[in-house]
N, C-alpha and C positions, 0 to 999 in steps of 0.2 A: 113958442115954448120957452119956459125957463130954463137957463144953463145949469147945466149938471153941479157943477162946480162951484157952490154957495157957499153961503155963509152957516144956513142948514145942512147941508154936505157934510160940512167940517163938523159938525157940532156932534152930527152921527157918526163919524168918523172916530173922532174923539173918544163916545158913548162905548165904540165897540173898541178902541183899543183901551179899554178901562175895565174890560171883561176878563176875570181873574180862572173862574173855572167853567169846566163845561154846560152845568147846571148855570149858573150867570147866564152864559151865551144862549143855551136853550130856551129859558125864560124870556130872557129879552129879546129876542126872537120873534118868538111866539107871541108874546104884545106887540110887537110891533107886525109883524105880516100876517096874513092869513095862511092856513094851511094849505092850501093850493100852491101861496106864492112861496111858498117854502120848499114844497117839494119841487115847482119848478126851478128853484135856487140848486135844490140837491142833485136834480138830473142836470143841470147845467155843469155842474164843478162834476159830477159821476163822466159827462160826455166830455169835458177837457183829462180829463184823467186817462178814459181811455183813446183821445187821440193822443195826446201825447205816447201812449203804448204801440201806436199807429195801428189800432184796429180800426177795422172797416166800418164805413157809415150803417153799413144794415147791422150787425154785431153793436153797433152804439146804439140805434134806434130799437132794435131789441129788447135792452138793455134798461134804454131810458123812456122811451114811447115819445121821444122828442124826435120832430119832425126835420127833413133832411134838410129843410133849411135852414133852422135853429142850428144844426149840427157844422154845418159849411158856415152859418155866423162865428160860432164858436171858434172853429179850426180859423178864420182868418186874425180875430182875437188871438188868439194865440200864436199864432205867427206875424199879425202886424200890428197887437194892440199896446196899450200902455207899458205890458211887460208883469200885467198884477197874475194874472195865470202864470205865467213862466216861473216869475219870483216864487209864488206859493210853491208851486211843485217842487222845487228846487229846496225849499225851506223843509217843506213834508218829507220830501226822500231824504235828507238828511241826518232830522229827526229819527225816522225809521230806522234809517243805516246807522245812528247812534246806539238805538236800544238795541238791535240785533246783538251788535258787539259787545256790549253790556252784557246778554244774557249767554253768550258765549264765556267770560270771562268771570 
């Protein structure tokens, strides 16, 4: 199998950090994957979400209809992988906790 890690890798990499608004990224998306592999993209990032809240695998599988294996890949991703979940979450709560206080003030 080819390594993740290309020269095509990068190029998409690139592609997506060049994505300005939502509408961009939906589009280019959506060309690019099928609707399947999309929504399995959304229940993946939905089941790190709520491990990270540490609810329970039956409450995620619920939730996402992703299977307890995918769910314990996920949860070991997130606690031994690259650091790309952790980072996002980290970047998103942030985000959040910025507008909150915005619309407080």
């Amino acid at each position: 199998m080819e390594k993740w890690n290309n020269q095509k890798t990068t190029a998409l990499i690139k592609a997506l950090l060049a994505l300005n608004k939502d509408s961009e990224a939906r589009n280019f998306l959506r060309d690019l994957l099928t609707e399947r592999e999309l929504v399995e993209f959304g229940n993946r990032w939905k089941a790190a979400q709520m491990l990270n809240q540490k609810l329970s695998y039956p409450e995620i599988q619920k939730a996402t209809g992703l299977s307890t294996r995918t769910i314990a890949r996920i949860s070991d991703w997130l606690q031994n992988g690259k650091g790309g979940y952790q980072s996002m979450l980290k970047k998103l709560n942030h985000r959040q906790n910025s507008s909150h206080l915005k619309k407080k003030f």
